[in-house]
LUMSEPA-52425 format. One line per 2 residues: number of its first residue (from 0); for each residue x, y, z of N, C-alpha, C, CB. Coordinates in Angstrom, 3 decimals. Atoms other than C-alpha are relative to their C-alpha. Glycine has a CB too. Layout:
REM residues N
NUM = X/Y/Z/X/Y/Z/X/Y/Z/X/Y/Z ~ ... .
This chain:
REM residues 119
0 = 1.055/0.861/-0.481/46.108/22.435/65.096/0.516/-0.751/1.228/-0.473/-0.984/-1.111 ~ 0.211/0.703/-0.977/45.870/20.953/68.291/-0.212/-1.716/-0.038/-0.997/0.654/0.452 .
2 = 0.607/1.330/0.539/46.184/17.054/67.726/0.795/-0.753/1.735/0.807/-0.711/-2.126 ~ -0.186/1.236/-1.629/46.215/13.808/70.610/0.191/-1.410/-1.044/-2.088/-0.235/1.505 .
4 = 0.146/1.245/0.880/47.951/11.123/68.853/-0.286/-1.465/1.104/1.626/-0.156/-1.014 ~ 0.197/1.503/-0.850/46.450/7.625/69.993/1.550/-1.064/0.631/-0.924/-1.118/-1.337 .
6 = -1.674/1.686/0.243/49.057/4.330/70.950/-0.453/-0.516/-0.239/1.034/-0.977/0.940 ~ -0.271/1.083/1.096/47.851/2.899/68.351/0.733/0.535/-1.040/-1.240/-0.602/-0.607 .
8 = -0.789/-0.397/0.889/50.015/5.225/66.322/1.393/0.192/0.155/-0.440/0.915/-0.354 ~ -0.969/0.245/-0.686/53.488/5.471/66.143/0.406/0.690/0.277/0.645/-0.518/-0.208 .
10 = -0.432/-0.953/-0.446/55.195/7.663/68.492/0.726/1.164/-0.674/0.530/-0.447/0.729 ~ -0.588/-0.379/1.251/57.388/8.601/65.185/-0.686/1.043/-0.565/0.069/-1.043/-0.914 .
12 = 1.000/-0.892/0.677/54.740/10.854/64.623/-0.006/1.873/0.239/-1.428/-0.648/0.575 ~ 0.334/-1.072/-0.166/54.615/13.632/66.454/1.105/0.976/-0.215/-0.558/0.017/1.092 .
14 = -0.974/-0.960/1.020/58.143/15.079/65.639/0.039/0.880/-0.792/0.452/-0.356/-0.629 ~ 0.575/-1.238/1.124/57.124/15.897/62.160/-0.948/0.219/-0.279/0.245/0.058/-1.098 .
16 = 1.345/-0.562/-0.289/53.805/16.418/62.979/0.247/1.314/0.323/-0.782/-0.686/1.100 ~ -0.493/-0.742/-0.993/55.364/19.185/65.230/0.584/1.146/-1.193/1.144/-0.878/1.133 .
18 = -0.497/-0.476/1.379/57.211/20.330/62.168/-0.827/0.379/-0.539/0.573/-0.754/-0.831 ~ 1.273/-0.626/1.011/54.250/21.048/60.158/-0.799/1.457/0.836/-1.455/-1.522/-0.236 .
20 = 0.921/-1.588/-0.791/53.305/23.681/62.729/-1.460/-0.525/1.089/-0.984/1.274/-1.773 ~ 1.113/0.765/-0.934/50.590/21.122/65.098/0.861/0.069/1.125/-0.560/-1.670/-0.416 .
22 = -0.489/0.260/-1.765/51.001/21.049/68.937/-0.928/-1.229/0.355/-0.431/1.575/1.303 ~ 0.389/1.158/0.128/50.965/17.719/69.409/0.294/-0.683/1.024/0.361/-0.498/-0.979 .
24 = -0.284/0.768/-1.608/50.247/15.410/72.652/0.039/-1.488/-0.456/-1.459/0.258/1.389 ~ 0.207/1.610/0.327/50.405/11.490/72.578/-0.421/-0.199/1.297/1.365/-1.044/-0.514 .
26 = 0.517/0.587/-1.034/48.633/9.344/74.735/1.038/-0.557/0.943/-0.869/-0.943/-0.445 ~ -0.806/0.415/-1.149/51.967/7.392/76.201/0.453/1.074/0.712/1.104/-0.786/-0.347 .
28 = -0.506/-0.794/-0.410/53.166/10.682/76.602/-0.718/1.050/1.616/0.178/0.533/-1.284 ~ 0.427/-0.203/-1.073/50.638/11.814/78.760/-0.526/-1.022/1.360/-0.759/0.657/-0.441 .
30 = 0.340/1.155/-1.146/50.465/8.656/80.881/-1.421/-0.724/0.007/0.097/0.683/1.461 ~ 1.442/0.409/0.216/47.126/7.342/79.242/0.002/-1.254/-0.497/-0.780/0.864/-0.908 .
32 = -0.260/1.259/0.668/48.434/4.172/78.025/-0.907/-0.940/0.247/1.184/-0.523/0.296 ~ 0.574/0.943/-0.946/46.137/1.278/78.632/-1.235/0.338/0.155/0.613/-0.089/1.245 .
34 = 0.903/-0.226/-0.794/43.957/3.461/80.118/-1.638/-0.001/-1.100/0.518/1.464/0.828 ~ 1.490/0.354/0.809/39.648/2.820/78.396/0.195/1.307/-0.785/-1.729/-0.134/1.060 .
36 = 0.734/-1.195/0.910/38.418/4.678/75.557/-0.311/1.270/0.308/-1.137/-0.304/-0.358 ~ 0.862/-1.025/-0.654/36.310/7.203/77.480/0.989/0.751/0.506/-1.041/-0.455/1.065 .
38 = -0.903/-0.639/-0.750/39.126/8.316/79.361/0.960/0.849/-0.590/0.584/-0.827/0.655 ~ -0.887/-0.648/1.409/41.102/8.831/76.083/-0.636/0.979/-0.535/0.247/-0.961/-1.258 .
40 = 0.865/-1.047/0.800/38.271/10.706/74.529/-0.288/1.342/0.746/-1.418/-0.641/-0.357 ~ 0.687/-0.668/-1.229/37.490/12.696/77.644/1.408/1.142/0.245/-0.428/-1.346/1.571 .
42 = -1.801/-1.032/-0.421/41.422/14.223/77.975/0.325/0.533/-1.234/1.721/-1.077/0.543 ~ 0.198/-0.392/1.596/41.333/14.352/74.115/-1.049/1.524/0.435/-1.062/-1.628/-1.206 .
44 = 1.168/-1.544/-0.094/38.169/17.170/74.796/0.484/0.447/0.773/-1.596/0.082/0.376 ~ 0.189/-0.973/-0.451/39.007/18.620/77.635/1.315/1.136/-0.274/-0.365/-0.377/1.275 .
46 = -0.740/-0.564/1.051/42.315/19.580/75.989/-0.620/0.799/-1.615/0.797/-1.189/-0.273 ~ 0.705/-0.647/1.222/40.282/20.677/73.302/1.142/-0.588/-1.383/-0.078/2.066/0.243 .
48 = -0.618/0.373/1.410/42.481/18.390/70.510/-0.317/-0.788/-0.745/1.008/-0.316/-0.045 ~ 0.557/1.007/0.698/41.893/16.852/67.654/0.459/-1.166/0.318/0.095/0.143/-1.216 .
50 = -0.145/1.727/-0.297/41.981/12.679/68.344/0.575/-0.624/-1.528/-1.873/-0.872/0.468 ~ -0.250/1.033/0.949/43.916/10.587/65.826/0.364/-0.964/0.484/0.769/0.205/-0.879 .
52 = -0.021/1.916/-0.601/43.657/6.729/66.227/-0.345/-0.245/-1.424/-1.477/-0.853/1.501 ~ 0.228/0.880/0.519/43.184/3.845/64.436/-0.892/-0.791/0.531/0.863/-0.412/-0.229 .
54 = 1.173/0.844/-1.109/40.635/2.617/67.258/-1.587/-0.297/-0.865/-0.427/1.298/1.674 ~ 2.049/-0.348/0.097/37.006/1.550/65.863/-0.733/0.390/0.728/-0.937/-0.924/-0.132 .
56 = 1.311/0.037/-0.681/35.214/1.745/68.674/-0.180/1.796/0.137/0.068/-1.026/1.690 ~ 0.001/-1.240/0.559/35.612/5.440/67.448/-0.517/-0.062/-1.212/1.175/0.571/-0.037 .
58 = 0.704/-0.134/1.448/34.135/4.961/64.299/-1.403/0.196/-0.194/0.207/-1.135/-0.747 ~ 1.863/-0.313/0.146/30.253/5.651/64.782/-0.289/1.318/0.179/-1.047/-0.754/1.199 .
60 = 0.213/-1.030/-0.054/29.684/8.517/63.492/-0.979/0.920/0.443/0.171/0.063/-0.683 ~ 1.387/-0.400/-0.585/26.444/8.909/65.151/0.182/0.517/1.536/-1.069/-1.356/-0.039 .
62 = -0.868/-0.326/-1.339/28.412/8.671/68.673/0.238/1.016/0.285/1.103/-0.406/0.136 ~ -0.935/-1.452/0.160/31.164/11.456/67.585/-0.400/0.472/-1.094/1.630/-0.066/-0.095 .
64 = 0.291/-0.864/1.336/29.529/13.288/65.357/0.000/1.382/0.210/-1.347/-0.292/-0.638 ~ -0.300/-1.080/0.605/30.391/15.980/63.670/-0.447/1.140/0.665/-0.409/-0.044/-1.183 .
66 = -0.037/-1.228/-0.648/30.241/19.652/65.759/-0.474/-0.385/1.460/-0.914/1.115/-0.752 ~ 0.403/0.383/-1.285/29.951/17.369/69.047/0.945/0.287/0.718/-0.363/-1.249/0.197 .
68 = -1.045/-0.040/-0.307/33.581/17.398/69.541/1.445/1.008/-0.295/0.000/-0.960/-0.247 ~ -1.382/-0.657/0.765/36.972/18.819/68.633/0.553/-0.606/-0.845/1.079/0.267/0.723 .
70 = -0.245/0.746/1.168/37.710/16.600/65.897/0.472/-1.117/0.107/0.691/0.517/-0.767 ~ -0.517/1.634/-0.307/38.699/12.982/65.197/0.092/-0.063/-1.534/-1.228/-1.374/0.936 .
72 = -0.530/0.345/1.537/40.498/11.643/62.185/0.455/-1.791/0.152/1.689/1.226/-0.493 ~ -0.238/1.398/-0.048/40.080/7.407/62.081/0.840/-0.498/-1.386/-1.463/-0.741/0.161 .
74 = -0.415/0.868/0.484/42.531/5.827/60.015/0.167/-1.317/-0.180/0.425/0.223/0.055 ~ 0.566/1.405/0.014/41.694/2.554/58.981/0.859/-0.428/-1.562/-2.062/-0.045/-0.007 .
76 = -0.503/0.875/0.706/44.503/0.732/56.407/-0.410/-1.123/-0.485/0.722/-0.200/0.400 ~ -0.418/0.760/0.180/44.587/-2.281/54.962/1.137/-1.118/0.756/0.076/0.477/-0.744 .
78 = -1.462/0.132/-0.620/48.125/-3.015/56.139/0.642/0.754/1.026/0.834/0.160/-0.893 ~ -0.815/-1.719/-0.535/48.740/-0.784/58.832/0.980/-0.220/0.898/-1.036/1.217/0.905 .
80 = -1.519/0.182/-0.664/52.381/-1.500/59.877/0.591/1.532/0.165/1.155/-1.015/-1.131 ~ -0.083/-1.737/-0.415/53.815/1.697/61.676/0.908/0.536/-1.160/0.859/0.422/1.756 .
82 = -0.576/-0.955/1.199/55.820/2.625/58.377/-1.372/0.546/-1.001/1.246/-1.046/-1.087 ~ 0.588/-0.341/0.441/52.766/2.496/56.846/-1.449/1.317/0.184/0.074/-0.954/-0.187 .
84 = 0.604/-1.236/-1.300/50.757/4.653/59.535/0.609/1.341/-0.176/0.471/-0.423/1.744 ~ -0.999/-1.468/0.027/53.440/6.886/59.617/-0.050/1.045/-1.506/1.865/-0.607/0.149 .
86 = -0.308/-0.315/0.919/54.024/7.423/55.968/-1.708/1.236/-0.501/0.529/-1.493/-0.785 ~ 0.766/-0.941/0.665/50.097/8.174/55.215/-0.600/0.661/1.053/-0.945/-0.526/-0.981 .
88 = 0.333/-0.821/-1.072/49.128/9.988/58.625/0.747/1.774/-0.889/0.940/-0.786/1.790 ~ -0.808/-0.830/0.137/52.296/12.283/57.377/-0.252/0.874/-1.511/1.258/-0.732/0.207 .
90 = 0.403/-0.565/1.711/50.663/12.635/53.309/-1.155/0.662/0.804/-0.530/-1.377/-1.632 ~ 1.238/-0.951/-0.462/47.307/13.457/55.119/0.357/1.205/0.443/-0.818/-0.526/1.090 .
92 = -0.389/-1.454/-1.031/48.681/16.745/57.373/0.425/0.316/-1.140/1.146/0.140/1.490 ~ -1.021/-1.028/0.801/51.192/17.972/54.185/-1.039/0.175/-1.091/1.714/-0.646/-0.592 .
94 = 0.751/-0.199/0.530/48.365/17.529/51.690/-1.148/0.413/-0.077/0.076/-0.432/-0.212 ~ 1.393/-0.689/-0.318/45.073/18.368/53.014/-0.042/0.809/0.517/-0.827/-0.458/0.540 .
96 = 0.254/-1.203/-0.586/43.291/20.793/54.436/-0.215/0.319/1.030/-0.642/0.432/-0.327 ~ 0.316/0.471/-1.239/43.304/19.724/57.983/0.066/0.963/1.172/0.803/-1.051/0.228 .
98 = 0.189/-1.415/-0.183/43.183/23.122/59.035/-1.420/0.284/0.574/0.217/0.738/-1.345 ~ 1.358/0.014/0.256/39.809/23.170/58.532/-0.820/-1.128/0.427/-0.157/0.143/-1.261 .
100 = 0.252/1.134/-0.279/38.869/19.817/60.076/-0.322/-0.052/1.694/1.142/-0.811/-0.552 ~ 0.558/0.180/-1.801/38.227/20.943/63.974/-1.600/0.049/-0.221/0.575/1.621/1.326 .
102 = 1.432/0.377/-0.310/35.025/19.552/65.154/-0.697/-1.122/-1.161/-0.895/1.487/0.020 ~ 0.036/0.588/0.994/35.010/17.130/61.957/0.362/-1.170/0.384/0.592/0.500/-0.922 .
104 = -0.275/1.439/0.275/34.613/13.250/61.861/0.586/-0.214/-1.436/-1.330/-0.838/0.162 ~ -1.072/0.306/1.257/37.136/12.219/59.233/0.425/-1.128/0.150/1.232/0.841/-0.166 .
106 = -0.623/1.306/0.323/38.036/8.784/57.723/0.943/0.012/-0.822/-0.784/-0.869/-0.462 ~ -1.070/0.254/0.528/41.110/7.785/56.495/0.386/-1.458/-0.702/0.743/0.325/0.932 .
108 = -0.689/1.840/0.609/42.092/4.743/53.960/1.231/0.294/-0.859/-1.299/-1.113/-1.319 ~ -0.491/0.061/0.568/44.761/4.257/51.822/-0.037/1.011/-2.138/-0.112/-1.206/0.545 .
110 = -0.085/-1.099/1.351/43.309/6.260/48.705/-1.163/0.959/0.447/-0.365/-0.789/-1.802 ~ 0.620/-0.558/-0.449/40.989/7.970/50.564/-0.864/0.788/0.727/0.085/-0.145/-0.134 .
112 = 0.232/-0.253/-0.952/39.700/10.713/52.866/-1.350/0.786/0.695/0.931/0.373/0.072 ~ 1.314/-0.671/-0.294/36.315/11.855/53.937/-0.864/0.848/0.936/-0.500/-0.645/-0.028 .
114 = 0.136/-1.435/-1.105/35.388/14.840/55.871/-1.742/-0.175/0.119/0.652/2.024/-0.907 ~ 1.062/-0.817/-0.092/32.200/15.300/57.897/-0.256/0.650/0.342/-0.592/-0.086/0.148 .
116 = 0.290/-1.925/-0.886/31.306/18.831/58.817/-1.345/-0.466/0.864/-0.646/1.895/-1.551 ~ 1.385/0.130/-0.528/29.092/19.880/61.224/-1.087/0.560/-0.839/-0.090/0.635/1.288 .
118 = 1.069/-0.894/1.355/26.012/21.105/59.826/-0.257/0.923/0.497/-1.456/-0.504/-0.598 .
């Protein structure tokens, strides 16, 4: 899978992301730091990769919905200190089916993860 990790996640990520078999870009990495939403979302598509953040102003699923895009996976904690980011970003990829998740709005909490397909 093709993934664009946000900076709101921690760079720690893409390593063993990388490991799992994903080709994986980050935003500092491509010099997007800083740079607005749109701009993020916009290099996210034309790369064609899935988006993982922690950003809300990604969260309307009406916006990015489901078979609009190349996928987005919002994680939204409780506590989300980058061990804790790290730890369940890293259960999500080894446990699910995220395979199957391009073009899919997907939420992420602490016990729980919710896939929307396109229709």
């Amino acid at each position: 899978m093709k993934l664009k990790l946000d900076e709101n996640l921690p760079a720690t990520l893409a390593a063993p992301l990388a490991a799992l078999g994903h080709e994986v870009d980050t935003v500092p990495g491509e010099g997007l730091t800083g740079r607005p939403d749109p701009t993020v979302w916009a290099a996210a598509q034309a790369a064609q990769r899935f988006l993982v953040t922690q950003d809300l102003d990604f969260s309307d699923a009406r916006v990015y919905a489901p078979g609009t895009h190349h996928g987005l996976l919002l994680v939204r904690l409780r506590s989300p200190g980058r061990l804790a980011l790290r730890a369940r970003v890293m259960e999500i990829f080894a446990r699910e089916a995220t395979e199957t998740w391009g073009r899919c709005f997907v939420v992420a909490t602490e016990n729980k993860v919710r896939v929307r397909r396109p229709p």
